[in-house]
C-alpha positions in Angstrom: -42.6 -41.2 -76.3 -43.6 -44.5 -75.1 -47.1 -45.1 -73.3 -47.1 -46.8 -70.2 -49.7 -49.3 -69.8 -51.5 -50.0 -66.9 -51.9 -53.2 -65.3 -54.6 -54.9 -64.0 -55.6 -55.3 -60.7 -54.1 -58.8 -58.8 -56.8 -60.3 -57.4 -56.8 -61.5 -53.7 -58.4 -64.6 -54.4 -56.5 -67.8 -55.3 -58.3 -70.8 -57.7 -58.3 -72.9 -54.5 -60.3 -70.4 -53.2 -62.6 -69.7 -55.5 -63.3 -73.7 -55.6 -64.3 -73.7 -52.0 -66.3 -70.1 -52.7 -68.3 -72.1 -55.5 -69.0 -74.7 -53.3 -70.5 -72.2 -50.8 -72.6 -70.6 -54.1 -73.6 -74.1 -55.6 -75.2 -74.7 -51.3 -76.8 -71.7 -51.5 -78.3 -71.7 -54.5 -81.2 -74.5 -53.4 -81.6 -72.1 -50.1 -82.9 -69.1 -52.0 -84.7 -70.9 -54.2 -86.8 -72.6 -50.9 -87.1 -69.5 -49.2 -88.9 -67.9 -52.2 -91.1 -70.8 -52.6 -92.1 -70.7 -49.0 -92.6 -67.2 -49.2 -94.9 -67.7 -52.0 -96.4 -70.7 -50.2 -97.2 -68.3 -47.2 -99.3 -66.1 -49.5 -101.3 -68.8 -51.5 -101.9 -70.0 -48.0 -103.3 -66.7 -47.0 -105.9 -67.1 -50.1 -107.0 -70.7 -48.7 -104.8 -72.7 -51.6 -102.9 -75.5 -49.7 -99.3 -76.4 -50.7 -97.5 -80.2 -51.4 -96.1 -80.0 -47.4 -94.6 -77.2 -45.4 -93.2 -74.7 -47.5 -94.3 -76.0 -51.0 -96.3 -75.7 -53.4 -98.6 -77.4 -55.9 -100.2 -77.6 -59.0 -98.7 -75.2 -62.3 -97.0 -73.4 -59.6 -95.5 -75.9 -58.0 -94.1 -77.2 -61.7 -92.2 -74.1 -61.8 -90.5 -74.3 -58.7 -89.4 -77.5 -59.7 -88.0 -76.4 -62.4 -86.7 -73.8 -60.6 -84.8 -76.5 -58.6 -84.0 -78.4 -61.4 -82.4 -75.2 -63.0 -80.3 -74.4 -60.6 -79.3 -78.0 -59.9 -78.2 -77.9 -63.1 -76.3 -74.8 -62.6 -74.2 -75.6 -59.8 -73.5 -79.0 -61.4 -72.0 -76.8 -64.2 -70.1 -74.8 -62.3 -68.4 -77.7 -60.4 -68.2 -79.1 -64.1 -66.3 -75.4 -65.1 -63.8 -75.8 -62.4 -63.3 -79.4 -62.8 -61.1 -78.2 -66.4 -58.6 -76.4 -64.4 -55.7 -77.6 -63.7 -55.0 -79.1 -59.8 -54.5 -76.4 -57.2 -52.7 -76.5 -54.3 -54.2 -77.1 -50.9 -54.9 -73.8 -48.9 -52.2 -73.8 -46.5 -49.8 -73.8 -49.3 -51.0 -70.9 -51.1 -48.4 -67.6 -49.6 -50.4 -65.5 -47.6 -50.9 -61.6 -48.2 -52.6 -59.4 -46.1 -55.5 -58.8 -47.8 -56.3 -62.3 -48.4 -56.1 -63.3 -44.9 -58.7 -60.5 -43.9 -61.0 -61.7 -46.3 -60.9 -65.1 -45.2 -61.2 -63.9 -41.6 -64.4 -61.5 -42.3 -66.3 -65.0 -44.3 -64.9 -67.1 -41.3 -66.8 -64.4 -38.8 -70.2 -64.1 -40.8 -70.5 -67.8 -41.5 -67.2 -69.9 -40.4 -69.7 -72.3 -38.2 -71.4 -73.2 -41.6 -67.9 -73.5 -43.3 -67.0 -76.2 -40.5 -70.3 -77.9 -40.6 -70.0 -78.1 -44.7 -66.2 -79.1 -44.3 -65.3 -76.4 -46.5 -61.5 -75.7 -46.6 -62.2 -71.9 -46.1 -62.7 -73.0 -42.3 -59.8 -71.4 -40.5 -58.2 -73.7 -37.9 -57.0 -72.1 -34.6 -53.1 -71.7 -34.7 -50.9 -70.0 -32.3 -48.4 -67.9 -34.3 -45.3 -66.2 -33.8 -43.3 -63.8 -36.4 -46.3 -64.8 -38.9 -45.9 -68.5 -38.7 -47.7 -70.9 -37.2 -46.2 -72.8 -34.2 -45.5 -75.8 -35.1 -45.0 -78.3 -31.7 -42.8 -80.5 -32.8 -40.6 -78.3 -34.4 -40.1 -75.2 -32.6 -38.3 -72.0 -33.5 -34.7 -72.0 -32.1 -35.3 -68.3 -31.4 -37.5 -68.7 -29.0 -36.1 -67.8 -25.6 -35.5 -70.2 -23.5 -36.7 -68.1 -20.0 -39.7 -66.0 -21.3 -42.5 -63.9 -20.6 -45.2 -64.3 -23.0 -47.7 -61.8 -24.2 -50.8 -63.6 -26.1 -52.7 -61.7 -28.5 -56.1 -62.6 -29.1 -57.9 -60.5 -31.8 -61.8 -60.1 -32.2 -64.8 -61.0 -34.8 -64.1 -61.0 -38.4 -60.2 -60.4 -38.0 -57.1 -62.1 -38.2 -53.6 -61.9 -36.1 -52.2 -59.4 -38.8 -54.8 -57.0 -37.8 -53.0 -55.8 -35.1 -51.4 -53.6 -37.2 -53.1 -50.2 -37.1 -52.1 -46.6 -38.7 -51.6 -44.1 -35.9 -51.3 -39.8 -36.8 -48.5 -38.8 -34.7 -47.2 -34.9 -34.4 -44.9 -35.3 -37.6 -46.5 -38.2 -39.6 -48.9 -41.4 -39.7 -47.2 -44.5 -38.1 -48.0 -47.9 -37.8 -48.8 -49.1 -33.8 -48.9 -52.4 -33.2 -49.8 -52.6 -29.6 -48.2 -56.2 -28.9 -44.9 -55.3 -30.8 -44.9 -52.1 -28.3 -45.4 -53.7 -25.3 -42.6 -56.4 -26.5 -40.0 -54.2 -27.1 -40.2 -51.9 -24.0 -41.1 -54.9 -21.8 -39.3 -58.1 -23.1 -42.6 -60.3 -23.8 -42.3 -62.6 -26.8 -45.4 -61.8 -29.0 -47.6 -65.2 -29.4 -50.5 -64.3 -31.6 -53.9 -66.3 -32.0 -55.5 -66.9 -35.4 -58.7 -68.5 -35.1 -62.5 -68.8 -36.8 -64.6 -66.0 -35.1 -67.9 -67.2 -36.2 -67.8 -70.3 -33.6 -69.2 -70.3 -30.5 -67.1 -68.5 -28.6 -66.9 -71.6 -25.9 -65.6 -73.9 -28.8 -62.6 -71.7 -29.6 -62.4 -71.7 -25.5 -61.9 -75.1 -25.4 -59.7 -75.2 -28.4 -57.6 -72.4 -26.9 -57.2 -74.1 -23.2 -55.8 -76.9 -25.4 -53.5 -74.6 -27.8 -51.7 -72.4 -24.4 -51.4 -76.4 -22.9 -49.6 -77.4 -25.8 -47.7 -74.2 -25.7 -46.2 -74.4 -22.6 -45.5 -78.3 -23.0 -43.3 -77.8 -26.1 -41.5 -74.2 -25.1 -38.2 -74.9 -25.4 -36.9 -74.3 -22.0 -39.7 -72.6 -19.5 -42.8 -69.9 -19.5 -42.3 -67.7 -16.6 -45.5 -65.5 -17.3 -48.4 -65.5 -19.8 -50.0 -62.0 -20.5 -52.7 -61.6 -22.4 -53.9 -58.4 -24.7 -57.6 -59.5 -26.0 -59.0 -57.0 -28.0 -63.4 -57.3 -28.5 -64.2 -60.6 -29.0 -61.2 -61.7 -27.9 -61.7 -61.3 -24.5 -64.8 -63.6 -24.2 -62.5 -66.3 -26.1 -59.7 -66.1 -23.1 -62.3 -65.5 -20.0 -63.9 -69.0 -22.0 -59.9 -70.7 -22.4 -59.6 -70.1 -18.0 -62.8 -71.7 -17.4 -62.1 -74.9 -19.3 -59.0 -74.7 -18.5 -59.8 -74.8 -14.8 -62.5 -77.5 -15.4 -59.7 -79.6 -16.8 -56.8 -79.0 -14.4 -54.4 -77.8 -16.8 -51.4 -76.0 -15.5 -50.9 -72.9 -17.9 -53.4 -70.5 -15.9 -50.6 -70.7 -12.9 -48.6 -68.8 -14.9 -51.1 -66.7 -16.5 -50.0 -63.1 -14.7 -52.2 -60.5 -16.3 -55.1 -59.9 -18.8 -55.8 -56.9 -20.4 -59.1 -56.6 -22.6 -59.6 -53.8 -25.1 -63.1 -52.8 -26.0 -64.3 -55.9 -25.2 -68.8 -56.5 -24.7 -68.4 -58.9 -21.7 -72.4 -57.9 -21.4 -73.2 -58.3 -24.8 -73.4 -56.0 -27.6 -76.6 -54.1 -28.9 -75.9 -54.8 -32.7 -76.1 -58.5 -32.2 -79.6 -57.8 -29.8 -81.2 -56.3 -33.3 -80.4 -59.3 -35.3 -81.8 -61.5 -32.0 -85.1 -58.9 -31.8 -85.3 -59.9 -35.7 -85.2 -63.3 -35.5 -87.7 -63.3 -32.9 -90.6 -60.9 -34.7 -90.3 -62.1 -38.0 -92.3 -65.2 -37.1 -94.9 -62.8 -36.4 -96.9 -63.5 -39.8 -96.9 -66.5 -42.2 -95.7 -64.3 -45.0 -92.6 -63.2 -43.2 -92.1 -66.3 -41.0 -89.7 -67.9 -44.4 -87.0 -64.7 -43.7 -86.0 -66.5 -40.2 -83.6 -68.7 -42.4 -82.0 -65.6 -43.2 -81.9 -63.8 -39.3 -81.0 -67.0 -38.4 -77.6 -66.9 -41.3 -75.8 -65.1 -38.6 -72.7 -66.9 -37.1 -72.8 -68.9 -33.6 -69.9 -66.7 -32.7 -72.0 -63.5 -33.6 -74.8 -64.5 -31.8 -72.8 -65.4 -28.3 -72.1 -61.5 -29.2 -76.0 -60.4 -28.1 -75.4 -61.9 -24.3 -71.5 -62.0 -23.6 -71.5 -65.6 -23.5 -68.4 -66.9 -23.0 -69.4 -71.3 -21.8 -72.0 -73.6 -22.7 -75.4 -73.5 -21.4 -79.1 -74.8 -21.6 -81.0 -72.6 -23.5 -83.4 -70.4 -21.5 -86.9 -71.7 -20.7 -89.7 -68.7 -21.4 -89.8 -65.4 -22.8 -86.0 -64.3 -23.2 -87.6 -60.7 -24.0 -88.6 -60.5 -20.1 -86.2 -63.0 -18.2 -83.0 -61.5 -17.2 -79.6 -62.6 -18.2 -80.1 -65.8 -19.3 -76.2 -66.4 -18.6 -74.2 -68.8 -15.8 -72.5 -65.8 -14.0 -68.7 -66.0 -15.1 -66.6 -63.6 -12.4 -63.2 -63.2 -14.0 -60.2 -65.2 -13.2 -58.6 -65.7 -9.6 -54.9 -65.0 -8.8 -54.8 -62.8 -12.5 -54.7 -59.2 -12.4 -57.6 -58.0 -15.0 -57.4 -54.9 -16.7 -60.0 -53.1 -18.7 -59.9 -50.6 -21.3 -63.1 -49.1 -22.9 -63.7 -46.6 -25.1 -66.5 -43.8 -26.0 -67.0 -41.6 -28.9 -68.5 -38.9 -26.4 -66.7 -36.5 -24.9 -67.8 -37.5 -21.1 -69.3 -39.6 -19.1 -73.2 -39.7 -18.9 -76.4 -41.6 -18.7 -76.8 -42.1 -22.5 -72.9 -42.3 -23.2 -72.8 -44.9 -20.5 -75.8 -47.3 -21.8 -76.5 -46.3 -25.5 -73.3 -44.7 -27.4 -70.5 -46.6 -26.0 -67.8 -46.8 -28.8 -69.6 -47.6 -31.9 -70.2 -51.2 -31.1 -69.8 -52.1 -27.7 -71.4 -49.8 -24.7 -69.6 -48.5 -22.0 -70.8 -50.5 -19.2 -70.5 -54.1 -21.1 -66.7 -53.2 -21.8 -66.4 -51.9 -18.3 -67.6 -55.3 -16.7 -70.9 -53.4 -15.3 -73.9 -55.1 -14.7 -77.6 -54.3 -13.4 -77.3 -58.0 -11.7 -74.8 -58.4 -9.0 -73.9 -62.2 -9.9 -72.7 -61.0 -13.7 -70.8 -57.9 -12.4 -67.0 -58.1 -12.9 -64.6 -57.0 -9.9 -62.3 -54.9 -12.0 -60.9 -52.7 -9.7 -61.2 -49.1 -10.1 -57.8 -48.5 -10.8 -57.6 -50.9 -13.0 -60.1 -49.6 -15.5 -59.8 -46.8 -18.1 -61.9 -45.0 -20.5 -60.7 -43.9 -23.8 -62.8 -40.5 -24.8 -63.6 -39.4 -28.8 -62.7 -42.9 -29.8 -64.5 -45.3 -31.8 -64.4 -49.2 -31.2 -61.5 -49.6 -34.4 -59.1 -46.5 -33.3 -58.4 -48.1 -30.1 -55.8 -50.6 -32.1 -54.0 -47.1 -33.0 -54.3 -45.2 -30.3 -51.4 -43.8 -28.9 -53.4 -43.1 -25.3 -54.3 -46.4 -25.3 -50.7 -47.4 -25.6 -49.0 -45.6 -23.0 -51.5 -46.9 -20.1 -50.8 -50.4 -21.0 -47.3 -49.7 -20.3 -48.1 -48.1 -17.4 -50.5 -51.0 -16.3 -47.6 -54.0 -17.6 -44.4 -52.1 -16.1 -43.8 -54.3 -13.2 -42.6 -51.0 -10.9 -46.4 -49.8 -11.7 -48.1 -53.1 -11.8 -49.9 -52.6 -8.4 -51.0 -48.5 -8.2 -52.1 -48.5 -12.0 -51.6 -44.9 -12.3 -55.0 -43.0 -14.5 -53.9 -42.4 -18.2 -53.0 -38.9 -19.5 -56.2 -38.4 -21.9 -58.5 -40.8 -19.9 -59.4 -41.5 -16.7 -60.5 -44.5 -14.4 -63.8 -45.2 -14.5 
């Protein structure tokens, strides 16, 4: 009887990667080691000791944070020194991609992808436009690519990546995988474009960049887009309402074929998980002692903290208290000439004061995915009809929600494009 052996666990990670990762560690290192200082700082302050300068102290204790600093200068020099006896690795873009990989890169690229860009770091994921997994390249275009087509874009949301789409479904007889996009493409005729890009940038950044990428796009189709669609699921759908408005700003010519946009769960007001981390930032200066920790509220990503208003465009910052001014915002109505669709979702069972303002789906309230707003100016026009609440589902399940599926057929099917018929399980808001 032979034993079979087990084998180990292939790790997600490739050497090129964990290069970039060390630079990230060998950055971070002299952080924590500051913060703790100051935080000590703050407390020998407290007692009347004055430090070196802000943040710093002095005498015996101020020889041990220096070496402190020295130590772990010497550490990340070490590690650099470590990975320097490996062999060469391949750039990043030549390492094959698996799924799991590319969600882990796209959850670091939405916590901290601004400071991977800032740093240069090669983790920093570039915005692509992709189709059947690759990405588009302009100059070399697939020769499968229809040359009269209607084009759904699919813009994913924070920490995810184009493959993400894929969701697990429980049908009558057995779990399936939905891919919303794939769905609409095959009972429709669009050809699936996805976007991949770095969630943790402001969200007008990758607005810009995206104006650029559908201009590029329908310059280099080989032959001619009849219609653009667009499926934008949570973040998402700040990133395309930001690509119109630059894209108006600059007179480009892919928003006159832009036909439809649908957005899926998406906080167009803002969502309350990012207003905690804002509320934090803004007490913890409170005390001396705690007023060191504001490096770490403030860790969050740009693109996470366009989350706490909705902001999809550049803007001063507010003057004054932001804890009693209203929307600090440039109202943004949604596009002209584009039929706008909106698709919410609740894990209550009905509609209700605290469902509406508090519960939402998890992550995103009601109103905010529903274009509501206290303050005429910010309220979005969605028309009744074309707006649709998803009951008993969280912000995730509405990727693999069969509901959710058959009313954007029924919203996309050009013989129902214009009465938007109410969903079997959910209704119009």
């Amino acid at each position: 009887m032979t034993q079979s052996t087990k084998q180990p666990p292939v790790s997600s990670w490739h050497l090129s990667d964990i290069r970039e990762l060390a630079h990230l560690l060998t950055q971070a290192l002299p952080a924590a080691v500051q913060i703790t200082e100051a935080v000590h700082q703050a407390v020998l302050s407290g007692m009347g000791i004055r430090g070196r300068a802000q943040g710093q102290t002095r005498g015996i204790t101020g020889l041990v944070y220096k070496g402190v600093h020295g130590t772990a200068h010497t550490l990340s020099c070490g590690i650099h020194a470590l990975l320097a006896r490996f062999p060469p690795t391949p750039p990043l873009h030549q390492i094959p991609e698996t799924p799991k990989r590319a969600a882990l890169l796209a959850t670091l690229n939405g916590v901290m992808g601004d400071k991977l860009v800032e740093s240069h770091n090669a983790l920093a994921t570039p915005m692509t436009l992709r189709y059947h997994g690759e990405p588009l390249d302009w100059h070399a275009m697939p020769s499968s690519l229809p040359a009269e087509s209607r084009v759904l874009l699919m813009v994913h949301g924070l920490c995810m990546n184009d493959l993400q789409w894929q969701s697990q479904t429980r049908g009558k007889a057995k779990e399936k995988t939905l891919n919303l996009g794939e769905r609409l493409a095959d009972e429709l005729g669009y050809v699936p474009v996805y976007v991949r890009y770095n969630s943790g940038l402001p969200v007008a950044q990758n607005g810009r960049e995206l104006a650029s990428q559908l201009a590029q796009l329908t310059r280099h189709w080989p032959g001619q887009i009849r219609e653009i669609s667009v499926l934008a699921y949570s973040m998402g759908g700040l990133v395309i309402r930001s690509a119109c408005h630059h894209a108006r700003q600059r007179e480009m010519d892919w928003p006159d074929v832009l036909k439809n946009m649908v957005f899926l769960g998406t906080p167009h007001h803002g969502a309350p998980l990012e207003h905690a981390g804002h509320w934090l930032e803004q007490l913890l200066p409170a005390t001396a002692y705690t007023q060191p920790f504001v490096r770490l509220a403030q860790l969050r990503s740009a693109g996470i903290k366009d989350l706490r208003h909705g902001k999809v465009m550049d803007s001063p910052p507010p003057q004054g208290d932001t804890h009693t001014l209203p929307d600090p915002r440039p109202p943004m109505p949604l596009p002209t000439g584009v039929a706008c669709f909106t698709i919410a979702a609740t894990t209550a069972a009905k509609r209700g004061l605290l469902a509406d303002r508090l519960i939402g789906d998890g992550l995103v309230p009601l109103r905010s995915a529903l274009g509501q707003h206290d303050e005429g100016p910010h309220q979005l026009a969605f028309p009744p009809s074309h707006c649709w609440i998803a009951y008993r589902t969280n912000h995730m399940a509405l990727l693999g929600s069969l509901q959710v599926s058959r009313q954007l057929l029924q919203w996309l099917t050009p013989v129902h494009a214009e009465c938007c018929p109410s969903g079997e399980h959910g209704q119009n808001a």
